[in-house]
C-alpha positions as CSV (number, residue, x, y, z in Angstrom):
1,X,124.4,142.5,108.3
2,X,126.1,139.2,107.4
3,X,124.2,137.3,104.6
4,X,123.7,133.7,106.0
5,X,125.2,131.2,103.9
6,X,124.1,128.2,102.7
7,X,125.0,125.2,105.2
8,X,124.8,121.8,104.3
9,X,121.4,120.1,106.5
10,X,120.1,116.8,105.7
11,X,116.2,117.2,106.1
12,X,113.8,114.1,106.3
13,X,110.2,114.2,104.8
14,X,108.6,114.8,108.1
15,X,110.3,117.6,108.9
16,X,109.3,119.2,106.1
17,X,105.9,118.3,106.5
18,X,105.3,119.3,110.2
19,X,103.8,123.1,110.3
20,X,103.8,125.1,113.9
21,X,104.1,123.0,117.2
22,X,100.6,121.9,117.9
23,X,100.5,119.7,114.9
24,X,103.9,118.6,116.0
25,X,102.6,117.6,119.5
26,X,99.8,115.5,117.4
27,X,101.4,113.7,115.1
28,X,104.0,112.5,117.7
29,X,101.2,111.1,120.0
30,X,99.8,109.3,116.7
31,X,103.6,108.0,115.9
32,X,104.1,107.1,119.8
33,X,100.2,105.5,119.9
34,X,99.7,104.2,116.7
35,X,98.4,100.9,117.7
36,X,96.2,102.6,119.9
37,X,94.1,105.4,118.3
38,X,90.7,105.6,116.6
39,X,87.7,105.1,118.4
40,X,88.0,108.2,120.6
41,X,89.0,110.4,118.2
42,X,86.9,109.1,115.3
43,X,83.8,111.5,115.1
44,X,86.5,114.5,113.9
45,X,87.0,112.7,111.3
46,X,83.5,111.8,110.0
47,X,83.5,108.1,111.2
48,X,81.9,105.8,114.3
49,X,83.7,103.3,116.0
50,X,81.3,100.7,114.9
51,X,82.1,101.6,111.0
52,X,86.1,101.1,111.1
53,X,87.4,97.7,109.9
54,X,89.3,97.6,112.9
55,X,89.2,97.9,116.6
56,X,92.1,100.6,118.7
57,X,91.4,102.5,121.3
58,X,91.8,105.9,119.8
59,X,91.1,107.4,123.4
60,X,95.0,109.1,124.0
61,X,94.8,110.9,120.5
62,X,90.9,112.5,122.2
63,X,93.0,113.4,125.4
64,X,95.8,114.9,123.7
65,X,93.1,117.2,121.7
66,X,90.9,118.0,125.2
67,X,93.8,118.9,126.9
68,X,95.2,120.9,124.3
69,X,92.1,122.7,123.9
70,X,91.4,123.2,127.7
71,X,95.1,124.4,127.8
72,X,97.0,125.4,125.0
73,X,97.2,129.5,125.6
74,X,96.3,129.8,121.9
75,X,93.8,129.3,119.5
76,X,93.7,125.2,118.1
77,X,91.7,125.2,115.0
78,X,89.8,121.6,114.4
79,X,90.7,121.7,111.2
80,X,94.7,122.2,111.3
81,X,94.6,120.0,114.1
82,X,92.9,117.2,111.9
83,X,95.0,117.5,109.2
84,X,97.9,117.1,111.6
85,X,96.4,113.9,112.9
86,X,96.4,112.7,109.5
87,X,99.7,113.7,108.3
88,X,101.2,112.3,111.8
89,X,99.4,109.3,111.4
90,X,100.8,108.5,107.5
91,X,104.2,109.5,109.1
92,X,104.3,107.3,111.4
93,X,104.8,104.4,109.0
94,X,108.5,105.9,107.9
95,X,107.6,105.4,104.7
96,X,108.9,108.4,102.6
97,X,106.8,107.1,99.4
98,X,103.5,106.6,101.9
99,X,101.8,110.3,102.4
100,X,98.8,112.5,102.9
101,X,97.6,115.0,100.9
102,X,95.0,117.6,102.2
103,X,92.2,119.0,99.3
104,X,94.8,121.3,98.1
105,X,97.7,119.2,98.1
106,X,95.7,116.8,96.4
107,X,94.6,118.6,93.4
108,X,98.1,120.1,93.0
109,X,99.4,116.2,93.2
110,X,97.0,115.5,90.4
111,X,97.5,118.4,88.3
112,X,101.3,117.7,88.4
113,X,100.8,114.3,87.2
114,X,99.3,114.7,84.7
115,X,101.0,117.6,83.3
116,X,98.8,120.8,84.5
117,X,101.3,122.7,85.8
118,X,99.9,125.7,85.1
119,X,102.3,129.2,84.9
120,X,106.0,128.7,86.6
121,X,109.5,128.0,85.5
122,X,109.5,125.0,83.7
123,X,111.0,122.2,86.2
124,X,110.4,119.2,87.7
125,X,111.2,118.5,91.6
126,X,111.5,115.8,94.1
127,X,113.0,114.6,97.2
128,X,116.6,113.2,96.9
129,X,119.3,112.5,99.2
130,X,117.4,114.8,102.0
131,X,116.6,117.0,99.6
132,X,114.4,118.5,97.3
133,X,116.2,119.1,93.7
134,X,115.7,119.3,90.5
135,X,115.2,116.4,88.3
136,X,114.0,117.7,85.1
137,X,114.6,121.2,82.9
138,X,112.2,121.5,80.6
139,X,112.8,122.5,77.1
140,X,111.8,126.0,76.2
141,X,110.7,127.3,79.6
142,X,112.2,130.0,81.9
143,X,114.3,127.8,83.8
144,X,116.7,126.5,81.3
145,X,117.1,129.6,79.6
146,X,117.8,131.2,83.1
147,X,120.5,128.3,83.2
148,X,119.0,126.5,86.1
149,X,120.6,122.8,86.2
150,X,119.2,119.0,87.1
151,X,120.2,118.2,90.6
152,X,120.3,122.0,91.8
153,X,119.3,122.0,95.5
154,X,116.0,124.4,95.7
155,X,117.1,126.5,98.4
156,X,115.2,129.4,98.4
157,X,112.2,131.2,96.6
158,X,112.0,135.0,96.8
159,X,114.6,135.4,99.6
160,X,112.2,132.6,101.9
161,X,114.1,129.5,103.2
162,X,112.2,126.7,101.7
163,X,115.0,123.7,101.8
164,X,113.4,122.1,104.6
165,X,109.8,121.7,103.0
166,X,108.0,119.3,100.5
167,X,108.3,119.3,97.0
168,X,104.6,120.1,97.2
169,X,105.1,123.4,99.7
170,X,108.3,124.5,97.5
171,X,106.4,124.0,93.9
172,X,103.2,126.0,95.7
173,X,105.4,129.1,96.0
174,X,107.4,128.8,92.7
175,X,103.8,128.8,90.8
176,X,102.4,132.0,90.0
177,X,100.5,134.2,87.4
178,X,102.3,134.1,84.2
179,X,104.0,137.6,83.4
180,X,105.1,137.6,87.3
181,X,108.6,137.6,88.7
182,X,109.9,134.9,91.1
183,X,113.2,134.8,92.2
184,X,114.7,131.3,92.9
185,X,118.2,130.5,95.2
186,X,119.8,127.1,94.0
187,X,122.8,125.4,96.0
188,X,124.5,123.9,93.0
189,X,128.3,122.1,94.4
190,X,127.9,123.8,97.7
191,X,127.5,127.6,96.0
192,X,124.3,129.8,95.3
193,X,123.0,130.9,92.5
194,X,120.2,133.0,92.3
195,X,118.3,133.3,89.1
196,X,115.3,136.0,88.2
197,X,112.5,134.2,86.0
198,X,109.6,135.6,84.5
199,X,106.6,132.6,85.2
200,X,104.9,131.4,82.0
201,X,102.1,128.9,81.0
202,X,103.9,125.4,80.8
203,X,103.3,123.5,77.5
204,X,104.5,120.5,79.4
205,X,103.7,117.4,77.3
206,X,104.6,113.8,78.5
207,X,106.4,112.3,75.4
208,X,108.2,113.9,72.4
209,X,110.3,112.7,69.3
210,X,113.3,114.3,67.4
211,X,114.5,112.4,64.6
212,X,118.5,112.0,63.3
213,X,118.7,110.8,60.4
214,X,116.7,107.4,60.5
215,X,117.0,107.4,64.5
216,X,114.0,108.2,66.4
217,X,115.1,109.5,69.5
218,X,111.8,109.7,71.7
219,X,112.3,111.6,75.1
220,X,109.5,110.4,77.8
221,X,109.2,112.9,80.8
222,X,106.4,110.9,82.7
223,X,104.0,108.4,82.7
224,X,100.7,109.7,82.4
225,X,97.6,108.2,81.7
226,X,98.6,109.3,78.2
227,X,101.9,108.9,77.6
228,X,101.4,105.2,76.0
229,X,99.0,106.2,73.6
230,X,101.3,109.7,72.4
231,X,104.4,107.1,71.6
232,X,102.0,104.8,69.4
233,X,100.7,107.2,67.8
234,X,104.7,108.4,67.2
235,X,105.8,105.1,66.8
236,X,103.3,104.0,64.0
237,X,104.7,106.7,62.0
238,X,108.3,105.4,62.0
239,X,108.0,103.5,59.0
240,X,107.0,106.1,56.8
241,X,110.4,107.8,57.8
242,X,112.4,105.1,57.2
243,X,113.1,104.9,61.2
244,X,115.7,101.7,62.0
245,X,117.2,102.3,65.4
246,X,114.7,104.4,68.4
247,X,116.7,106.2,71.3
248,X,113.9,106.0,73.9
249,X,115.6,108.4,77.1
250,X,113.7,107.9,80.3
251,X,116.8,109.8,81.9
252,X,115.1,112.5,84.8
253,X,111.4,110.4,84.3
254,X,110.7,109.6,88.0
255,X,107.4,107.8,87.1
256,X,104.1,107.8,87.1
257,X,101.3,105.1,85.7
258,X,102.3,101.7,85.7
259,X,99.1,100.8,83.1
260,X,101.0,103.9,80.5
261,X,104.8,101.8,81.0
262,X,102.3,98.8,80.3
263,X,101.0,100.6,76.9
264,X,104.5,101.4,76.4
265,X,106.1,98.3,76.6
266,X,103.4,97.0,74.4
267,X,105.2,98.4,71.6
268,X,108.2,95.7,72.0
269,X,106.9,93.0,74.1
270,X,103.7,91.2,72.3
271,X,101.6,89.7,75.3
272,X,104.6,89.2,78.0
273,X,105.2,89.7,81.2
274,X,106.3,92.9,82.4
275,X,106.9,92.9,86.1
276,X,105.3,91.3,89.6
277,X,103.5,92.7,91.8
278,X,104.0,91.2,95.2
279,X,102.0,92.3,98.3
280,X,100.6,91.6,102.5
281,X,97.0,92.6,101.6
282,X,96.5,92.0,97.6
283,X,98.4,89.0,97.0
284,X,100.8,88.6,93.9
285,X,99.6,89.6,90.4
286,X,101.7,89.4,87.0
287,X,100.9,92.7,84.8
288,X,101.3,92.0,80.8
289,X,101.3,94.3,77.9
290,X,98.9,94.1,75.4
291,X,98.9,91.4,72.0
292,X,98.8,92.4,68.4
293,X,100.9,96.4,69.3
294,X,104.5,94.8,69.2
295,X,105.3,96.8,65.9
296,X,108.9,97.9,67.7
297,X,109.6,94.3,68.4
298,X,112.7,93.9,65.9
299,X,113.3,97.6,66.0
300,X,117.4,98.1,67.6
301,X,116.5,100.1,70.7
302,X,118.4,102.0,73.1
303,X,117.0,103.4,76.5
304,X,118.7,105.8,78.2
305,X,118.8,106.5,81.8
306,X,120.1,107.9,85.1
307,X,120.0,108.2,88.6
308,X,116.7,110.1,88.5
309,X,114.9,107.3,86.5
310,X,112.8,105.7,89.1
311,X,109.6,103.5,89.6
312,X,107.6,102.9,86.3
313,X,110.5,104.0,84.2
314,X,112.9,101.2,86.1
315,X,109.8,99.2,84.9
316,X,110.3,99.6,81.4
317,X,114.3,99.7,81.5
318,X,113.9,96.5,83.7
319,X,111.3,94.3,81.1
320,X,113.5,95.4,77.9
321,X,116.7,94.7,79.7
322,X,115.0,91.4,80.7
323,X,113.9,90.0,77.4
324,X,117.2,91.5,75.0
325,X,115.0,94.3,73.9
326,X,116.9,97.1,74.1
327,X,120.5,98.3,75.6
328,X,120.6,99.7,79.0
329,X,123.1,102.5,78.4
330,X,123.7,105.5,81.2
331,X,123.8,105.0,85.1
332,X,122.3,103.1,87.6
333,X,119.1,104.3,88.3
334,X,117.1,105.2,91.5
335,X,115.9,101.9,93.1
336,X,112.1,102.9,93.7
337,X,110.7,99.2,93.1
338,X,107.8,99.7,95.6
339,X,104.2,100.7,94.2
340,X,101.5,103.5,95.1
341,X,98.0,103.2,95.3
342,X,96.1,106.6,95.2
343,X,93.1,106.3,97.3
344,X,90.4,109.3,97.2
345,X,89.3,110.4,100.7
346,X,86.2,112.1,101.7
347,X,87.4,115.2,102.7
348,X,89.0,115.7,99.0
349,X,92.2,114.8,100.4
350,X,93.9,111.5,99.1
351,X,96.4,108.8,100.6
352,X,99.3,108.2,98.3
353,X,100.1,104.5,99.9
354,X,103.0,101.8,99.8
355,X,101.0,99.0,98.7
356,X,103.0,96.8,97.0
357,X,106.6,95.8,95.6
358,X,107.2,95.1,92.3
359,X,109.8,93.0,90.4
360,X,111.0,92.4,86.7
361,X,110.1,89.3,84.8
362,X,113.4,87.3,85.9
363,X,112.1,87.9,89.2
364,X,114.8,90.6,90.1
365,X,113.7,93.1,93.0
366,X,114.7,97.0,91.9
367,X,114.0,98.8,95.5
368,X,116.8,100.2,96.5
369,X,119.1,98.7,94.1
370,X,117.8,99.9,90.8
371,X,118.4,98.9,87.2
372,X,122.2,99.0,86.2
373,X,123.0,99.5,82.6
374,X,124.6,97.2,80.3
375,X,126.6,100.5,79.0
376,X,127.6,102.6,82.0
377,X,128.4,106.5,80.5
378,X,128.1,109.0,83.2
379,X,127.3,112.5,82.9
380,X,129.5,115.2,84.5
381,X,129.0,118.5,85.7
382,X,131.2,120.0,83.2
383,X,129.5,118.0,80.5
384,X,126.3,119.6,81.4
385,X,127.7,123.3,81.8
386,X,129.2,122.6,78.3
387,X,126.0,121.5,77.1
388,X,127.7,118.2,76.5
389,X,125.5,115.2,76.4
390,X,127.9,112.0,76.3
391,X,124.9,109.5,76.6
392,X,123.3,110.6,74.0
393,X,126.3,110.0,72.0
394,X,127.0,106.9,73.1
395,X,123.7,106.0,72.3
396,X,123.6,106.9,68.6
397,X,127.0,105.0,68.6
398,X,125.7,102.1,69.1
């Protein structure tokens, strides 16, 4: 038997959301009638007519469901069927930031963010370029002494095709009991490689410092609802170690909590504006850091970053850059200047929506353009198989 090869397939989001065709069938009537949807339909999900903010005519969505039901030579279980209404609905918009999250999705979601990732192989995943990859090896875990690599293509998990799911499916079937076994295929410059890991517990903390000499070089993963409060506390011991220069590497941090980049911030910038917030339903609001914290205000700073730093980490390279803070030193990064707003469901689910985009203090928009550095050092492929890291030399060079 021939082994199938890996073959180069751009994905979208949606395709690696939809599951059997039945849901397919829904969520394209939603997409198609999306103007046009809620008041038949609305008692599966818990509402009346009379209760929604706004008034559609739901009535093709109900159709599409009795006539599936009447018809379909199958079983059509209300509850797959609801959750493909949903997810159909949300991907509709085209949005690849705007998504829904069932019960379970959620609480995995939430878990993730804020660190819980329970036994695995130590990486962090997301969607780039059409697929998902990895963005972040983290230290001491499985993965990175199995020699997995950031921007490996996840493309399968014990022998199972997974390239054309979510981040969320993949991650689901990575997970495990710790002491288990999962084998992971990774398309790395158009080869596999295959690597056996054993799963363990993931001490996965948000922020970290290593210190060279009287640099502090402080390494933020993510923002959680934390993360601002661990670099104070790490900060405020810097001048009992006679710290002059901080290497602060967002490089791989693909975001998080805008209010932690705010606490973060708050350590150079005494009071200022950070960023904008402009949006169709909330209006514009201006987000400052806190007064009287500023204790790195003087302090020679260098931020490090890549293509992988995105959203609340652009916000922070963005406000230093801004106000002279700090040097800018690495690669462009992502371009992911619009904001999410998680909003808690009824069923347990939750809607991760677009609500707003943001923009730096000089008024400079970041979607899809990102933050380019005033030093650009890139990283090569042979730098990272040599365990080379020519940033972070740059960086203590300067």
């Amino acid at each position: 038997m021939n082994k199938k090869k890996w073959e180069e397939k751009k994905t979208s989001l949606g395709n690696a959301i939809v599951i059997g065709a039945v849901m397919a069938v829904v969520g394209g009537v939603i997409g198609a009638n999306f103007d046009n949807w809620f008041s038949g339909f609305a008692p599966y999900f818990g509402f009346s007519s009379s209760s929604t903010k706004y008034e559609v005519d739901w009535s093709s969505l109900d159709e599409v469901y009795s006539e599936l039901k009447s018809s379909y030579n199958g079983e059509v279980p209300v509850d797959v069927i609801i959750d493909g209404a949903k997810t159909g609905m949300v991907e509709a918009l085209g949005d690849i930031y705007t998504a829904y999250m069932n019960e379970e999705d959620s609480a995995d979601f939430y878990d993730d963010l804020h660190g819980n990732v329970g036994a695995g192989i130590g990486v962090e995943m997301g969607l780039r370029d059409g697929y998902v990859r990895i963005l972040r090896v983290l230290p001491d875990n499985p993965a990175l002494r199995a020699g997995v690599m950031v921007g490996d293509i996840i493309y399968k998990v014990n022998g199972e095709e997974v390239y054309e799911m979510s981040a969320n499916e993949i991650s689901s079937r990575i997970k495990g009991d710790a002491g288990t076994e999962v084998t992971v295929t990774m398309v790395r410059n158009g080869e596999e490689k295959t690597f056996t890991m054993t799963r363990e517990e993931i001490n996965n903390v948000s922020a970290y410092v290593e210190y060279d000499g009287s640099t502090a070089i402080v390494t933020v993963t993510r923002f959680d609802k934390d993360t601002g409060t661990a670099v104070q506390k790490i900060a405020s011991e810097f001048s009992n170690k006679g710290i002059d220069k901080v290497i602060l590497d967002l490089r791989g941090n693909g975001g998080g909590y805008v209010s932690a980049a705010q606490d973060l911030l708050s350590l150079w910038l005494d009071g200022q504006k950070i960023l904008v917030q402009k949006s169709l339903h909330y209006g514009n609001t201006t987000t400052s850091t806190a007064s009287g914290k500023a204790i790195l205000r003087d302090m020679k700073t260098v931020v490090l970053v890549n293509a992988s730093t995105a959203s609340a980490s652009e916000i922070v390279a963005g406000a230093l850059q801004d106000y002279g803070k700090a040097t800018i030193l690495g690669e462009r990064t992502f371009g992911k200047g619009v904001v999410q707003t998680l909003l808690d469901l009824s069923d347990g689910g939750t809607l991760k929506v677009t609500t707003a985009e943001w923009y730096t203090p000089n008024d400079r928009s970041i979607n899809n353009e990102g933050i380019a550095p005033d030093v650009e050092v890139t990283m090569t492929a042979e730098d990272i198989n040599l365990m080379r890291d020519p940033q972070m030399d740059a960086a203590k060079g300067i």
